[in-house]
MARVEX-153251 format. One record per residue (C-alpha): x, z, y; residue number from 1; residue in one letter. Coordinates in Angstrom, 3 decimals. Each point is the difference from the previous one (the first is absolute). Example, Ala and Ser with C-alpha at 12.3 -4.5 7.8 and 13.67 -1.06 7.14 Angstrom:
MARVEX-153251
[pt [12.300,7.800,-4.500],1,'A']
[pt [1.370,-0.660,3.440],2,'S']
//
This chain:
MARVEX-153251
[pt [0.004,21.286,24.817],1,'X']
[pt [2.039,-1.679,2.534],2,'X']
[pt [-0.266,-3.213,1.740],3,'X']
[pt [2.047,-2.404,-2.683],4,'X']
[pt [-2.846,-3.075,-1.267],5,'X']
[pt [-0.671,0.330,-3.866],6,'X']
[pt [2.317,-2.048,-2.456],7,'X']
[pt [-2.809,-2.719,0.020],8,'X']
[pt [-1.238,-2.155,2.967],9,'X']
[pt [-3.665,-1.001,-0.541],10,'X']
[pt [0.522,-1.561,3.467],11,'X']
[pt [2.210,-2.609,-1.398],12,'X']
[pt [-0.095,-2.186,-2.766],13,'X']
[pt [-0.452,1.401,-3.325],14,'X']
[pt [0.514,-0.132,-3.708],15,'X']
[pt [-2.023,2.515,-2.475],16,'X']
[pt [0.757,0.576,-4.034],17,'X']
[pt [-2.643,0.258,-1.577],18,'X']
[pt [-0.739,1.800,-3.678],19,'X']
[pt [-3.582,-1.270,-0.571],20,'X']
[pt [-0.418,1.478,-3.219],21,'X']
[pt [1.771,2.445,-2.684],22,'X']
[pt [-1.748,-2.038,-2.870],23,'X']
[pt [2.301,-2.242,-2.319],24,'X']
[pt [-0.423,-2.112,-3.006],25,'X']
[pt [3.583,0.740,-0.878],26,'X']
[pt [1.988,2.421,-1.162],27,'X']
[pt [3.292,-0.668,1.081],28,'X']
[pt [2.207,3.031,-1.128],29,'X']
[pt [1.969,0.292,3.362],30,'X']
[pt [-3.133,-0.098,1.874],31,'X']
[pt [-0.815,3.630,1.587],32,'X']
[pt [-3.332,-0.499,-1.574],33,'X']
[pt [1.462,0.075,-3.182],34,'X']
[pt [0.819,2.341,-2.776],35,'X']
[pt [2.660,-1.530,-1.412],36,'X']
[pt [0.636,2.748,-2.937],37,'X']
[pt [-3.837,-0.401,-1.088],38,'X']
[pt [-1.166,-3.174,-1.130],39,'X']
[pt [0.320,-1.045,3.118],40,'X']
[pt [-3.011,1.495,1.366],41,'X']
[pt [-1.194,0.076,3.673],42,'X']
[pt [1.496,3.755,1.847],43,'X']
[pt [-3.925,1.160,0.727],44,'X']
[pt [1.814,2.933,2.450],45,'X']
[pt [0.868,-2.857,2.302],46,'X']
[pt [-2.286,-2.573,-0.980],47,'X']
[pt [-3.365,0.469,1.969],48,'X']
[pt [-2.146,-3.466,-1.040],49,'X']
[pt [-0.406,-0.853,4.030],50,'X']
[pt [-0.207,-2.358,2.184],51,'X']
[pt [0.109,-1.446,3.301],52,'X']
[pt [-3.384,-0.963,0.974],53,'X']
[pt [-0.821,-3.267,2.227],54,'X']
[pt [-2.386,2.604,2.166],55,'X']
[pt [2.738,2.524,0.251],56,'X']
[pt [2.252,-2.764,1.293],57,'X']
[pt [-2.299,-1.460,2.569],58,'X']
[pt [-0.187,3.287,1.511],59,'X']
[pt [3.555,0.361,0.667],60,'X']
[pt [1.504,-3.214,-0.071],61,'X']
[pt [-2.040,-0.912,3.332],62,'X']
[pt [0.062,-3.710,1.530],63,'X']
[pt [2.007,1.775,2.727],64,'X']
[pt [2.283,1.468,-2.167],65,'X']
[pt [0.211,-3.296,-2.804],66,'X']
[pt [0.746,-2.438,3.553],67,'X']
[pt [3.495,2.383,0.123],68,'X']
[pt [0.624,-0.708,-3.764],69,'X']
[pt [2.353,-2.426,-1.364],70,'X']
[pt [0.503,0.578,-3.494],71,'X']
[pt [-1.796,2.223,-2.530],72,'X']
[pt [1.626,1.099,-3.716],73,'X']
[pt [-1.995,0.502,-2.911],74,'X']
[pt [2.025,1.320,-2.132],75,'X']
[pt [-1.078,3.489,-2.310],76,'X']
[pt [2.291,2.968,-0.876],77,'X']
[pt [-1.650,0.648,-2.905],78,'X']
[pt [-2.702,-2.786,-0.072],79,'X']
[pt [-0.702,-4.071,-0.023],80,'X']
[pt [-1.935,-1.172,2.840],81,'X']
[pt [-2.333,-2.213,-1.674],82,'X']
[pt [-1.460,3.169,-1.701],83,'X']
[pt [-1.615,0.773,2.985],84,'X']
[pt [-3.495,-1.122,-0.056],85,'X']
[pt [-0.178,-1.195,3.374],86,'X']
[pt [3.728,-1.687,0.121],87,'X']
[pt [-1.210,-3.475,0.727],88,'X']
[pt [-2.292,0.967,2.604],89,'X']
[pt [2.802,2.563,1.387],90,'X']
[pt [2.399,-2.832,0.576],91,'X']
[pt [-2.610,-2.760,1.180],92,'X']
[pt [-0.921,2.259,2.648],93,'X']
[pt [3.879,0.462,1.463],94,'X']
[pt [0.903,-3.627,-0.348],95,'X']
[pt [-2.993,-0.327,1.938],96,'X']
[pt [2.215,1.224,3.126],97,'X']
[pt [2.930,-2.262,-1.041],98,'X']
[pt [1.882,3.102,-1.857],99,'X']
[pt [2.268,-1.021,-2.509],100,'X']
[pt [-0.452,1.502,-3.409],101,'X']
[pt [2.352,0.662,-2.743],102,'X']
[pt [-1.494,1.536,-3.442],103,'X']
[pt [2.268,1.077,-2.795],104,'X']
[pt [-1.714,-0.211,-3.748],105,'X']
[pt [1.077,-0.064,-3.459],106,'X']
[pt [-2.732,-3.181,0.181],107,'X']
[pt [-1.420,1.416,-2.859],108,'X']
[pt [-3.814,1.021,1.213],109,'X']
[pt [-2.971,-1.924,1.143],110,'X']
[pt [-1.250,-3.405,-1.121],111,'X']
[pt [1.799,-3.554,0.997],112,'X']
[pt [-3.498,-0.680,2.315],113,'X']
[pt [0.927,3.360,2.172],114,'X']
[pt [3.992,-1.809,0.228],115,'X']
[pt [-1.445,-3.042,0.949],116,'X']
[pt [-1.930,1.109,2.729],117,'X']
[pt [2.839,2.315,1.522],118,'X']
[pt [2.073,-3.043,-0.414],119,'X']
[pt [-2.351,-1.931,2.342],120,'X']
[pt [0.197,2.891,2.303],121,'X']
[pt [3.162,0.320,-0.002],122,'X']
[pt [0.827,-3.634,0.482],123,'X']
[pt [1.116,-1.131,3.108],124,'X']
[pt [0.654,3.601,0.909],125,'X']
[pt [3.770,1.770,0.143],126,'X']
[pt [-1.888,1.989,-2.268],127,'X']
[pt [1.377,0.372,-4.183],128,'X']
[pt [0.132,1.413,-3.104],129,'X']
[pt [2.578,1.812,-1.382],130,'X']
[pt [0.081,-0.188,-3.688],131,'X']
[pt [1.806,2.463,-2.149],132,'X']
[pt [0.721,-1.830,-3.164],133,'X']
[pt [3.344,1.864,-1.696],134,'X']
[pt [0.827,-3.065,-3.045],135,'X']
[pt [-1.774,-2.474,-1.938],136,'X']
[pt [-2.688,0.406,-3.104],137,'X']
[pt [1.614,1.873,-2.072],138,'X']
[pt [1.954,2.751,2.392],139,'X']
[pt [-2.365,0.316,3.062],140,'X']
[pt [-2.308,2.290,-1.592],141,'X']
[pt [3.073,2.630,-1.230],142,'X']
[pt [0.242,0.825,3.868],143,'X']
[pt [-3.608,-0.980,1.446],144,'X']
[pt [-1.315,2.426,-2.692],145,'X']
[pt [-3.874,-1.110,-1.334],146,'X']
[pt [0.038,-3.411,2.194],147,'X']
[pt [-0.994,-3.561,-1.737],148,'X']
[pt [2.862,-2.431,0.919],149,'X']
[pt [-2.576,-2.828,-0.514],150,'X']
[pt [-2.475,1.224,2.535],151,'X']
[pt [2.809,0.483,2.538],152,'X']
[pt [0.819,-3.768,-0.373],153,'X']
[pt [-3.801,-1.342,-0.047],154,'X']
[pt [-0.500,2.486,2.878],155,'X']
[pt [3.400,-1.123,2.446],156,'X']
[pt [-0.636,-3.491,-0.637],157,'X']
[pt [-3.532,-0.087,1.248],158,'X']
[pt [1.020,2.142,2.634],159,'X']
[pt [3.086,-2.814,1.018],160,'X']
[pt [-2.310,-2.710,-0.925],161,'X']
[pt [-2.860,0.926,2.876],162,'X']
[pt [2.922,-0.358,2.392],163,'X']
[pt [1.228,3.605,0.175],164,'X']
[pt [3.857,1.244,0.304],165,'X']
[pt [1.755,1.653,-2.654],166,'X']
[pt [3.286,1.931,-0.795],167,'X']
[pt [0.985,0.871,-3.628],168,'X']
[pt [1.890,3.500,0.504],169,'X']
[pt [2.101,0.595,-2.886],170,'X']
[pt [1.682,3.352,-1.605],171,'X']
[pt [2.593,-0.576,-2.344],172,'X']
[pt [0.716,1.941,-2.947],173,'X']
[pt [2.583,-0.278,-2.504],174,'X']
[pt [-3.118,-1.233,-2.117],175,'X']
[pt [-1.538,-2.780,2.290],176,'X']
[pt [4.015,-1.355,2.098],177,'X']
[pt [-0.171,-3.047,-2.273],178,'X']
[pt [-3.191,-1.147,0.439],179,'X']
[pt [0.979,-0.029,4.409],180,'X']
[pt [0.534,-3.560,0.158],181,'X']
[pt [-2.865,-1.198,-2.338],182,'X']
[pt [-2.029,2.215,2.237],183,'X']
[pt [1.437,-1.227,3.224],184,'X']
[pt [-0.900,-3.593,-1.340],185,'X']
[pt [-3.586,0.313,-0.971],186,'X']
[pt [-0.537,2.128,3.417],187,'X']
[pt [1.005,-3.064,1.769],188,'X']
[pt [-2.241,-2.596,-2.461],189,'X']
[pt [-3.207,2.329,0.949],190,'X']
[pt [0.429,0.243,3.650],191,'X']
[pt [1.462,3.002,1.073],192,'X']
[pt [1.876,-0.233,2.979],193,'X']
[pt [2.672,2.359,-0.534],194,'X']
[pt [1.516,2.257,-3.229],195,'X']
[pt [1.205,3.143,0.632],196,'X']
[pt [2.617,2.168,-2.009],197,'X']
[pt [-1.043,3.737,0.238],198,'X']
[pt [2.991,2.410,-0.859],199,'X']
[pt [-1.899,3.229,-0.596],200,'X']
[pt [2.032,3.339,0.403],201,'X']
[pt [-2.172,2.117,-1.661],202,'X']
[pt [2.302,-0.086,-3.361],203,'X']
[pt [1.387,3.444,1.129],204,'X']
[pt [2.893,1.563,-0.964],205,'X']
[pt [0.257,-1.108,-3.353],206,'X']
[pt [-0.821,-3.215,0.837],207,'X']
[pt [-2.478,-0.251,-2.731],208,'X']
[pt [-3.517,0.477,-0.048],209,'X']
[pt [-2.052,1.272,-3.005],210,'X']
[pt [-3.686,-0.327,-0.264],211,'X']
[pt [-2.832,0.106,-3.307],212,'X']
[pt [-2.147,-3.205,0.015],213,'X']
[pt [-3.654,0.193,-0.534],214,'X']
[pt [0.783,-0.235,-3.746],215,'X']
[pt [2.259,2.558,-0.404],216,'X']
[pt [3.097,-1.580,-0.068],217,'X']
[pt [2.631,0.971,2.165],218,'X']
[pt [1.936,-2.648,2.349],219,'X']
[pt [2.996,0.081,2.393],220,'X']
[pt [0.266,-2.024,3.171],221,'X']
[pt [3.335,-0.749,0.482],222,'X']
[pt [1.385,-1.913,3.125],223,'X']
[pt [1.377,-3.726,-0.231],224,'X']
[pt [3.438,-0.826,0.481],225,'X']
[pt [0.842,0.149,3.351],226,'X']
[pt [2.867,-2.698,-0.354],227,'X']
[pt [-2.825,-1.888,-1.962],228,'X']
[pt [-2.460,-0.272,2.998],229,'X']
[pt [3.198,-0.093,2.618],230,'X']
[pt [0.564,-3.145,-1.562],231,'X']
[pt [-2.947,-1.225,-0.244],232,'X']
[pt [-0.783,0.369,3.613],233,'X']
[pt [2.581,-1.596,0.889],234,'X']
[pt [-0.441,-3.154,-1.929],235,'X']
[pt [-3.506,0.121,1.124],236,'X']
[pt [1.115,-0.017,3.857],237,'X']
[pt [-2.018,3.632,0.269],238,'X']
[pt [0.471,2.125,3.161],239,'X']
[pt [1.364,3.107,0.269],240,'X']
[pt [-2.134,2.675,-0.518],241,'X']
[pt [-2.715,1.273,2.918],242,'X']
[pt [1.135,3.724,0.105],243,'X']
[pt [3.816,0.107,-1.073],244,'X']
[pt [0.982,3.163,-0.698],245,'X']
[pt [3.541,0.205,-1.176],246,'X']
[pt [1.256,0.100,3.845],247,'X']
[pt [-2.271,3.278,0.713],248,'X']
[pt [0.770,2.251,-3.028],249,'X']
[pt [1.492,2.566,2.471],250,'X']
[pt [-2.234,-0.411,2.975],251,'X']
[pt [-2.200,2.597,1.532],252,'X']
[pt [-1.620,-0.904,2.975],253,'X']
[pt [-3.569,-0.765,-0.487],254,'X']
[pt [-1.326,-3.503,1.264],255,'X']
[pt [-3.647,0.399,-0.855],256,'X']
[pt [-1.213,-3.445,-1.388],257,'X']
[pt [-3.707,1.411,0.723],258,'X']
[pt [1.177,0.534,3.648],259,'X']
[pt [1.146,-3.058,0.491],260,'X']
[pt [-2.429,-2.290,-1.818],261,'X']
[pt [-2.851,1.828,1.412],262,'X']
[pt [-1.047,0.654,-3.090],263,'X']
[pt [-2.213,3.153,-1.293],264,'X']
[pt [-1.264,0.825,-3.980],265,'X']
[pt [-3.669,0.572,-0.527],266,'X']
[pt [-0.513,0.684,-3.960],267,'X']
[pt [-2.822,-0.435,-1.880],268,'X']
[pt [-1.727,3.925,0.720],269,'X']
[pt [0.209,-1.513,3.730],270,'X']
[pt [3.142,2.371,0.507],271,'X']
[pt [2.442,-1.257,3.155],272,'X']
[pt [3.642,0.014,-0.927],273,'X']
[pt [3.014,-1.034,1.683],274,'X']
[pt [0.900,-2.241,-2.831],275,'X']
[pt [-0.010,-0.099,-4.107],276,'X']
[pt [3.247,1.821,-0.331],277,'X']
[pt [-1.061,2.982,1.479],278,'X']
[pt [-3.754,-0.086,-0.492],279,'X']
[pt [-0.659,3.100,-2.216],280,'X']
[pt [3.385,1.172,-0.053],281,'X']
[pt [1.614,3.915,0.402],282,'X']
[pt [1.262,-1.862,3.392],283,'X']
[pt [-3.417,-0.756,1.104],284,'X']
[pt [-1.539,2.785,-0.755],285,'X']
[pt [2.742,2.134,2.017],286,'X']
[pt [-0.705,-2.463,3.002],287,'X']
[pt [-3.916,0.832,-0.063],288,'X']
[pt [0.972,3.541,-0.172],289,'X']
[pt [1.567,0.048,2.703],290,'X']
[pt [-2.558,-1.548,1.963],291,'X']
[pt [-2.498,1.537,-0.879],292,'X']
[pt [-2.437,-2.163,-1.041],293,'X']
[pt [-1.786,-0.471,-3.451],294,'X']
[pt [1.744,-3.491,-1.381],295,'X']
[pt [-3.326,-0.432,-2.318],296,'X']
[pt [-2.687,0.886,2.132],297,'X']
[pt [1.283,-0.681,3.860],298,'X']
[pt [2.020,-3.124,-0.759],299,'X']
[pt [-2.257,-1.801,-1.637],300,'X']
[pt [-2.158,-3.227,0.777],301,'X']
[pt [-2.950,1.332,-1.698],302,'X']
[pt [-0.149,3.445,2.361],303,'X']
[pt [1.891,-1.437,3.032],304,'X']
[pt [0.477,-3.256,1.566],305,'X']
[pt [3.440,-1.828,-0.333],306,'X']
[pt [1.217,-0.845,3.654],307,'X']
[pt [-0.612,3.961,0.561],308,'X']
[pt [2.183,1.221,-2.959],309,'X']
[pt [2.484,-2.306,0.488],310,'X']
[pt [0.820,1.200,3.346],311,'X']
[pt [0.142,4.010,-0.985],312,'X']
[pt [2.552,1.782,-1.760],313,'X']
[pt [2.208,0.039,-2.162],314,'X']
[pt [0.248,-3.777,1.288],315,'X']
[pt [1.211,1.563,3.727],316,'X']
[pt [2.866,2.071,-0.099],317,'X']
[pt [0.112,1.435,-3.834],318,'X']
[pt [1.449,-2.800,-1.674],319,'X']
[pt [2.500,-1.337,3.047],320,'X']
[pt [1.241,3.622,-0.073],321,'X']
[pt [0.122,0.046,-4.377],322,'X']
[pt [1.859,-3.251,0.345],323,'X']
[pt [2.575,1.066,2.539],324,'X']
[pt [0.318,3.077,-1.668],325,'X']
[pt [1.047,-1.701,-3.070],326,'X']
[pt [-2.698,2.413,-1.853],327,'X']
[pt [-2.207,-2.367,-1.448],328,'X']
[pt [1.204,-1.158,-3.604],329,'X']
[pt [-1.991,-2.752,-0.860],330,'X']
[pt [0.335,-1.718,3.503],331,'X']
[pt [3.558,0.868,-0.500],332,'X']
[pt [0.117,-2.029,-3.563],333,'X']
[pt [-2.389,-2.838,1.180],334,'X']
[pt [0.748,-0.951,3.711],335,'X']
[pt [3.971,1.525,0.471],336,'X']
[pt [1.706,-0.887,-3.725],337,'X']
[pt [-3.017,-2.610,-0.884],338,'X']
[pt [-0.478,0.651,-3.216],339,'X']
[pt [-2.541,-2.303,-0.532],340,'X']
[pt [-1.015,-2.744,-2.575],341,'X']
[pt [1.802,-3.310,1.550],342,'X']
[pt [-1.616,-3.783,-0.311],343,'X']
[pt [1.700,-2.547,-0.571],344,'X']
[pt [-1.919,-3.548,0.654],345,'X']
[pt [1.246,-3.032,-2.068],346,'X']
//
């Protein structure tokens, strides 16, 4: 090991991802959670039913470190935070050091008393909710697999109404691109504060995507008309999207977003990560290996404490070296050519 400081400064100010929970209501077929050939049905090789306890966070988010904080993502790989019995209390307890919070759910979970009172929480806070709502009625549920489109509405709009911030992120499919303006409309009549076009890549080279629905049915996702929601962008004053990519097809020098943002992955097993690309990946697996050190059992906030993993390796010189070696695929495809999912806000 030599000298060179780890990819993350816990000396400086911070932000964390956080995956409180693998459990989900949903079943969205392009969710890693989900088998998308069977019914729809939850993966149980990567699904673990954990969580995040408050306890476990106490321990290693100290005051010390929380002071150094500035922002903190809830947002799940594979699960929705409000699954996780002790969400409320999780979040309570970092806005209670002025951290901003930002939770991504399909909405769908918990009563409209629970969204009430994070609305008061949240209120007056930089602190919001980002709901995933992908159409109206009668074309949400084909994407957000088993959710209730009714209970998403009671549960944002006593979430807005206790004085809580809101974005509606939107994916559009070939099934749900005319319903973007209705959408757009009623997001702004309930109180959201911002609507947000999603263009997912995960279409693949076919640019289809075939799942089986709970009942048995088969459905295609297909995507929406790109000159469709062009237009309609435009008309709607939208910017340009947050993570362009068309300008960095050919690029291969890595500009790690984690790096910069100061901004580690802890999943749901308690498992550190450099972000949720990599996390669980052939690439970081490879990196562990070659530092020597047991991802599941050293690197993790339930054996370990965070400040001390997050200044060993493969954090030091092991990724730097991957990245200038240009031998690190998935860095290569998310932080050189940014292939990403872009967001567009209208």
């Amino acid at each position: 090991m030599n000298g060179r400081q780890s990819i993350f400064d816990i000396h400086r100010t911070m932000k964390f991802h956080l995956e409180l929970t693998d459990k989900c209501n949903a079943a969205c077929p392009m969710c890693g959670r989900t088998q998308q050939m069977t019914r729809c049905l939850p993966d149980m090789t990567k699904v673990k039913n954990i969580e995040l306890e408050l306890d476990l966070i106490k321990r290693n988010f100290t005051p010390d470190l929380c002071s150094r904080i500035s922002e903190i993502d809830l947002c799940g790989g594979l699960g929705d935070p409000p699954a996780a019995r002790e969400c409320f209390e999780i979040c309570e307890y970092f806005i209670g050091f002025g951290i901003k919070i930002i939770l991504s759910s399909n909405g769908g979970l918990r009563s409209e008393t629970w969204w009430k009172r994070l609305g008061e929480l949240f209120e007056g806070t930089a602190s919001l909710v980002e709901f995933h709502i992908d159409g109206l009625e009668d074309t949400n549920h084909l994407y957000r697999v088993n959710t209730r489109f009714e209970k998403i509405m009671k549960n944002a709009e006593a979430f807005l109404g206790a004085g809580g911030a809101g974005e509606w992120h939107f994916i559009p499919f070939q099934h749900n691109e005319h319903q973007i303006a209705d959408a757009l409309k009623l997001s702004r009549e309930m109180g959201f504060s911002t609507f947000r076009i999603i263009d997912t890549i995960r279409f693949g080279k076919e640019n289809r995507f075939t799942y089986q629905l709970p009942d048995g049915r088969m459905q295609d996702l297909n995507p929406a008309d790109p000159d469709l929601i062009r237009t309609f962008q435009t008309n709607a004053g939208g910017a340009r999207p947050s993570n362009p990519r068309d300008d960095l097809a050919t690029a291969t020098a890595v500009r790690c977003k984690s790096e910069v943002q100061n901004r580690p992955y802890i999943v749901a097993t308690g498992a550190v990560s450099a972000c949720c690309w990599i996390e669980g990946s052939d690439d970081e697996r490879r990196m562990y290996s070659k530092a020597g050190v047991d991802h599941g059992l050293a690197h993790n906030i339930r054996n370990r404490p965070l400040e001390e993993i997050l200044l060993e390796e493969p954090y030091r010189t092991i990724y730097p070296q991957a990245w200038a070696e240009n031998t690190n695929p998935v860095c290569i495809r998310k932080c050189a050519k940014m292939q990403r999912s872009s967001r567009r806000a209208l």
